[in-house]
Phi, psi and omega in degrees: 000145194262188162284124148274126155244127222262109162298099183265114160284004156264012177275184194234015174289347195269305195301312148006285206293332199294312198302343188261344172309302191332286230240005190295319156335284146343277167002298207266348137299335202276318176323304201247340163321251178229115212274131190301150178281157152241183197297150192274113191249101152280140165254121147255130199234133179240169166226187183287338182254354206190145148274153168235093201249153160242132183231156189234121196249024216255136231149305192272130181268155211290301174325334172288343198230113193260105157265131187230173199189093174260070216047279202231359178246108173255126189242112153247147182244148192202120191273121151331041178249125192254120154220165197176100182252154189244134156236120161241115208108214187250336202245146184267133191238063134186138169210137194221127155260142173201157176198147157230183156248153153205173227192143168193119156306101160218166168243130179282164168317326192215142173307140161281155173257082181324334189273351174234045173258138146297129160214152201232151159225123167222134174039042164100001189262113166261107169261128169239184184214093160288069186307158148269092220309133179296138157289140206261162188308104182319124156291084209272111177283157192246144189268153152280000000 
């Protein structure tokens, strides 16, 4: 005895199916072009004297990775490179290379204080240690 199925003309499962037919081709280029670089993932932590930021970097060789620090806006940048070769044999039958950049802009709460920040890179982790500038004295003008 076969399965019965309640036949809907409005459902939209049959066109679905065409679209993944459709585009199933498509799939197996976007894989082997260029694999998207990836997002740069920070923990920011602050206490009273200091940020703590962690950046997850992995990947990178540490000479590749640029940090700046502009009153209260800290930016890292980080050079990309890939390489990856499948060998059978002696002959090589695929090699795919990429290379990029990637970067992430954010701002704290409070200015750093540049001349005494830290930064460590270990095992794809960029730590860094951000004091903070002391507050400075208000200037009180006087009217004439």
């Amino acid at each position: 005895m076969s399965n019965l199925s309640r036949y809907d003309p409005l459902s939209l499962e049959p066109v679905s199916d065409l679209f993944q037919g459709l585009f199933r081709p498509l799939r197996g280029l976007a894989a082997t072009e260029g694999a998207p670089l990836p997002e740069m993932k920070i923990d920011v932590h602050e206490s009273d004297a200091s940020y703590t930021v962690k950046a997850e970097l992995p990947g990178v060789d540490k000479n590749d990775i640029d940090v700046k620090i502009d009153g209260n806006m800290v930016s890292i940048n980080a050079k990309l490179e890939r390489n990856k070769e499948v060998k059978e044999g002696e002959r090589v039958i695929r090699r795919e290379r990429y290379s990029g950049a990637i970067s992430r802009s954010f701002s704290l709460g409070s200015e750093v204080d540049e001349a005494s920040a830290t930064a460590q890179y270990q095992d794809g982790v960029l730590s860094l240690t951000l004091p903070k500038k002391s507050a400075s004295e208000q200037k009180r003008l006087r009217i004439d």
